[in-house]
N, C-alpha and C positions, 0 to 999 in steps of 0.2 A: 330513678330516685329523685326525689323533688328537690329542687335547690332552698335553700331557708335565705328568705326576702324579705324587706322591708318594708314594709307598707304603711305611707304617708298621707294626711288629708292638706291637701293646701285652702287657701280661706273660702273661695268659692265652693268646697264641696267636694272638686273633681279627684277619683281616688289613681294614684301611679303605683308602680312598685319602681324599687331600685336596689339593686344588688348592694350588699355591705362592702361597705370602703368605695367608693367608687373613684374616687380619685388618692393614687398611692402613695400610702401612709403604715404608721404600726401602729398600732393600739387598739382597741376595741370598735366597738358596732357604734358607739355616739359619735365617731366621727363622721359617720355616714349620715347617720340620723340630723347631725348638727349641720353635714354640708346640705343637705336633699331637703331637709323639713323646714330650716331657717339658713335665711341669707348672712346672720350674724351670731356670732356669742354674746349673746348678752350680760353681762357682768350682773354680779348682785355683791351686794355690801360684806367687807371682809370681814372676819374674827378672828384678831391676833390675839396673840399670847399673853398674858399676864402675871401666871404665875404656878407655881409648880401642881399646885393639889388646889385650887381655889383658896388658898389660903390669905393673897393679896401679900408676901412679905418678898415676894421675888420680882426684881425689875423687868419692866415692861419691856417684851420684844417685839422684833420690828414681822415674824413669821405671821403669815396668812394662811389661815387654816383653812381647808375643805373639809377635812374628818377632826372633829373635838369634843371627845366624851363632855354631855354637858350643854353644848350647844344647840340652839334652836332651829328641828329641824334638819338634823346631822344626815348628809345624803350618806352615809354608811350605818346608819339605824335606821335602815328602812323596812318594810314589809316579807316578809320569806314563805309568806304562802304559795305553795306549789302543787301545782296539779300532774301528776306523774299519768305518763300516757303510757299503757301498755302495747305489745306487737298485736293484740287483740283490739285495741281500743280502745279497752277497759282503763276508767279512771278513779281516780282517788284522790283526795286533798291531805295534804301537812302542812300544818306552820310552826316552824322550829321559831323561837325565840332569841333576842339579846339576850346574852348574860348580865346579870347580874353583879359578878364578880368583877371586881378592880384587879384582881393576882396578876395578869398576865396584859402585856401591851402589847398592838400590832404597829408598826411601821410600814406604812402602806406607799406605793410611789404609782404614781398612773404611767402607763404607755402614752405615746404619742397623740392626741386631740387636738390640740389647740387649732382653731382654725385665722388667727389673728393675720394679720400680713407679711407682716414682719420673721426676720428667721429665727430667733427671741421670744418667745412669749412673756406679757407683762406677770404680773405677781394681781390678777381679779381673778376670781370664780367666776369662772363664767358657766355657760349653759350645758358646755360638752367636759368639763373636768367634774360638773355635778352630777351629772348624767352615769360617769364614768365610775365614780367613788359607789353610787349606786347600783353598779352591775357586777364592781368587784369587790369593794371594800366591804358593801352588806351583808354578803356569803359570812366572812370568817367574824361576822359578830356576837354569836352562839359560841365560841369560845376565848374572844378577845376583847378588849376596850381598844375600837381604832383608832388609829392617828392618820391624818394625810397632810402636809403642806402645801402648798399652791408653790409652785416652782417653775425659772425661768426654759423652760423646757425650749429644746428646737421643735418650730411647728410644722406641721404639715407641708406648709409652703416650704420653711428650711428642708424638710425631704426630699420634696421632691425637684428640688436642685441637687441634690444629690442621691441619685438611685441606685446603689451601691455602697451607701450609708457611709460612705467616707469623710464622715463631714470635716468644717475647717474646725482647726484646733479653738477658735478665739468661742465660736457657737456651745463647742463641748466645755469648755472653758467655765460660760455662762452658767448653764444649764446645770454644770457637777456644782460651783460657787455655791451656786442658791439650792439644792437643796442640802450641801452639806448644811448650812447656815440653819434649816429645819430640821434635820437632825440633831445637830448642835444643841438645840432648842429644848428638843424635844428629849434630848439624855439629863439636860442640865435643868430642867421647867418642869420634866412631863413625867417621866420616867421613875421618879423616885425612888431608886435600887430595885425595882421589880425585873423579873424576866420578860422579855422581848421577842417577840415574832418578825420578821423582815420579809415583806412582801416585795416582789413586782413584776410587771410585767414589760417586754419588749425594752422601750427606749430608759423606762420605769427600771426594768433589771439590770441595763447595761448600770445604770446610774447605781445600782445597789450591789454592782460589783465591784465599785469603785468607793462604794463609803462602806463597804466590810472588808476591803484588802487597805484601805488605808486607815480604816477609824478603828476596826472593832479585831480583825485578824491578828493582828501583834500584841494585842494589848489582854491579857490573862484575866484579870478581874472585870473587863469588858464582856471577852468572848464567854465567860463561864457563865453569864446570864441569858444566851441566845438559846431559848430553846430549840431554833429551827429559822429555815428561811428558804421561801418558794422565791424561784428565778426562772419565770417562763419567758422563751424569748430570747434569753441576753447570753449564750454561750458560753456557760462556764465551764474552763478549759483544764486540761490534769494532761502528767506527762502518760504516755499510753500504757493503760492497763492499771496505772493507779487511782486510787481514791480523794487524792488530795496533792499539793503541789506546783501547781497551775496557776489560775487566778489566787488560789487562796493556798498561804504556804501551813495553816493549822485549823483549815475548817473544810472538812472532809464532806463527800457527797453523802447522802445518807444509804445504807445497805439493810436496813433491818426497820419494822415497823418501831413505834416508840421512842427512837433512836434522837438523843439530843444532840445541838449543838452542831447541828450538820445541814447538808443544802439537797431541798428537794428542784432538780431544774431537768428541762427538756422543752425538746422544740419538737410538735408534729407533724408526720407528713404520711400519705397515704401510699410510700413507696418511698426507692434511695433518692437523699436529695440531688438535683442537678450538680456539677460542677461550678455553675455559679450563685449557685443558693446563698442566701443571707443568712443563713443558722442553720447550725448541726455540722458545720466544716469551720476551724479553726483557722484563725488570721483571716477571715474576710466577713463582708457584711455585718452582722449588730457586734461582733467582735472588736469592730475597728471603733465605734462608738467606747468601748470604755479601755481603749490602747493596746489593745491586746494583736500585735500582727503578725509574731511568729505561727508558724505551720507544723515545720517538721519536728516530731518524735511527740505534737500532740493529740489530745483525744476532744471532742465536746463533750461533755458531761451531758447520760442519759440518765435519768432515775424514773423510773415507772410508778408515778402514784398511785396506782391501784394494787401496785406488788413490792414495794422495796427492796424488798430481797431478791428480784429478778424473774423473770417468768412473767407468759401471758396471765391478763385478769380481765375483768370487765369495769370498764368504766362507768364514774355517775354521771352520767351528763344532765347539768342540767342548762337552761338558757332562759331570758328576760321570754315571756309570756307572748311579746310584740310578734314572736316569730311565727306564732298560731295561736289561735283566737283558746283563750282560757279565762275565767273568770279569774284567775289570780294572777300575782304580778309574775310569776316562775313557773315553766313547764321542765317536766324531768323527764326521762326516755330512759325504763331503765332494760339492760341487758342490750340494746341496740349498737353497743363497740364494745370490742376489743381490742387493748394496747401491747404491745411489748416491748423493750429495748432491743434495737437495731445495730449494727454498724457492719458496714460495707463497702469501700473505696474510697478509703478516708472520712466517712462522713457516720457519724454518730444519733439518730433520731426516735421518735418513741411512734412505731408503726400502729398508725388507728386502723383497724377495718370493721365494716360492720356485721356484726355477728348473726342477722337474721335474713331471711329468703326474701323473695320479692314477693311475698303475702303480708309482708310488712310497709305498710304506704306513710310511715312516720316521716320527716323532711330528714334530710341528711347534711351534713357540712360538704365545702369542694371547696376548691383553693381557690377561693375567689382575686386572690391578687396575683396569681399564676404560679407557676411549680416551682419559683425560685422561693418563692414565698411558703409553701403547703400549706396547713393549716392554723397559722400561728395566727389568726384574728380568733380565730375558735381554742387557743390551746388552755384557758381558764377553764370555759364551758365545758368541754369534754371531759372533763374531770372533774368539776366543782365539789363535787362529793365525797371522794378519793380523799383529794387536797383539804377540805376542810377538816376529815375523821384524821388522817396523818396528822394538823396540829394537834389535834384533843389528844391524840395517844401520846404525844411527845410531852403535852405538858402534863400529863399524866405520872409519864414518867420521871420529870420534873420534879413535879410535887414528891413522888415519894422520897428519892433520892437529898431532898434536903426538911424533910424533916426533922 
């Protein structure tokens, strides 16, 4: 099976490849791109907040936007044309569209990027959080208005002093500050009683485990506007064999399609995770990112986007275009995996395998940052599709329920 690479032009011409992620990290494929393609992040000019609906009567905040309905060039309205490649070859184009509709908000948090020096990242857009907002926040914009704030995240370098994700308290400290402070923001500025979607991914989820058990979990007329929240990456933990408990003492994992109010999360791996795997095993690795370090009598939370109710399905994968040459910015593979919820010596995961024979030469995922790791720089991608139709059913459901 072919490995999916990245393929760079540096300014003389000369073409490389380079495996994604190459130096270890969490978060999506710009971190690669941003280390291998350019020596720096380039910052570009902020867009802070003003005011709740463009209205001008709400004082000015100090949050830095990446994703801002309204704003110029919003890396999460970007293009969704996709070219879906069959096990035959056979192709076809779709371009799903931004909504329209203001009803429904997303809270989007990035994975890990930042490639700054520092273990801190500053509060600019820079090249790989745009990049980033782009490959994740653009999916869910066909049923959301996104939101993303620029936040002091631990970067890259901060990881890879700690490979084991333990980081120090003062790092996670920073990193949860600044983006409760965008959230904050964004309930009080952005939000204007509508219902809410809760995105993220990896260092992105840990962080959004910790502003829905602190901000939004206890609080009733909060939680009843959530219609859903994806947490790929960040280990959301239940006592074994329950639904809720855990990280969150009244927002339950989701078990049915439609289903509001609840959390779509899992971590991939193409087998049981190792013993010292960073996700899908409770109290260690992206666990210890949002405090969470007990072990015993818990479970990781698996939910299967492509079946919520349990049971193998087939996933939508789709991925950025870069990965094989397409005329459009998104290539899809469809029928090429199969997912299911796993657990087996403690360790709770959502099992991809690929569904079709070796007459099928389509590129495949592998764990590019090794088996402690599996698949979790791919765990959006292989699902995109899944994840997406899940919100639309739920605010579907939504909408009836309060009219």
């Amino acid at each position: 099976m072919k490995d999916m690479q990245v393929t760079c032009l540096s300014g003389s011409g000369a073409k490389h490849q380079v495996s994604r992620f190459s130096a270890v990290a969490a978060g999506l494929l710009v971190a690669t791109l941003t280390a291998s393609c350019s020596s720096t992040a380039t910052a570009t000019s902020a867009t802070t907040s003003t005011s709740a609906s463009g209205s001008g009567s709400a004082p000015a905040t100090s949050t830095v936007w990446l994703c801002l309905p309204g704003m110029t060039d919003d890396p999460c309205q970007q293009s969704l044309a996709t070219t879906a490649v069959t096990a035959t070859g056979a192709r076809s184009v779709s371009s799903p569209k931004p909504t329209a509709s203001t009803t429904f908000a997303c809270f989007y948090v990035y994975g890990t990027v930042s490639q700054e020096p520092s273990v801190n990242a500053d509060l600019r857009r820079g090249k790989a959080e745009i990049t980033t907002a782009e490959e994740q926040g653009t999916p869910f914009s066909p049923v959301c208005q996104v939101y993303a704030p620029i936040y002091r995240q631990v970067t890259v370098a901060g990881l890879e002093a700690h490979p084991d994700l333990n980081l120090g308290p003062a790092e996670t400290v920073t990193a949860y500050d600044s983006i409760k402070a965008g959230f904050e923001d964004f309930l009080t500025h952005e939000l204007d009683g509508r219902p809410f979607v809760m995105i993220g991914d990896s260092q992105g989820a840990a962080m959004l485990n910790m502003l829905l058990a602190r901000l939004v979990d206890n609080v009733p007329a909060l939680r009843s506007r959530l219609v859903t929240a994806i947490i790929l990456g960040g280990n959301v933990e239940v006592p074994a064999g329950q639904l809720v408990g855990g990280t969150f003492k009244h927002i339950p994992a989701c078990s049915r399609l439609g289903e509001t109010g609840c959390v779509i999360a899992y971590s991939s791996f193409p087998s049981t995770p190792p013993a010292d795997s960073l996700f899908g095993r409770p109290g260690q690795g992206v666990s210890l990112q949002s405090g969470q370090t007990a072990r015993q009598g818990l479970q990781v939370v698996c939910v299967n986007p492509a079946a919520l109710s349990g049971g193998p399905a087939t996933l939508g994968a789709v991925f950025p275009s870069l990965l094989q040459t397409a005329s459009t910015p998104w290539v899809s593979y469809p029928g090429l995996y199969t997912a299911r919820c796993e657990q087996s010596d403690g360790a709770s995961w959502l099992d991809v395998t690929k569904a079709t024979g070796p007459a099928d030469h389509r590129p495949t995922v592998t764990e590019d940052l090794g088996p402690a790791w599996g698949y979790h720089v791919w765990d959006l991608g292989l699902a995109q599709d899944n994840l997406v139709s899940d919100v639309a059913a739920a605010e579907m459901t939504w909408t009836q329920d309060h009219r």
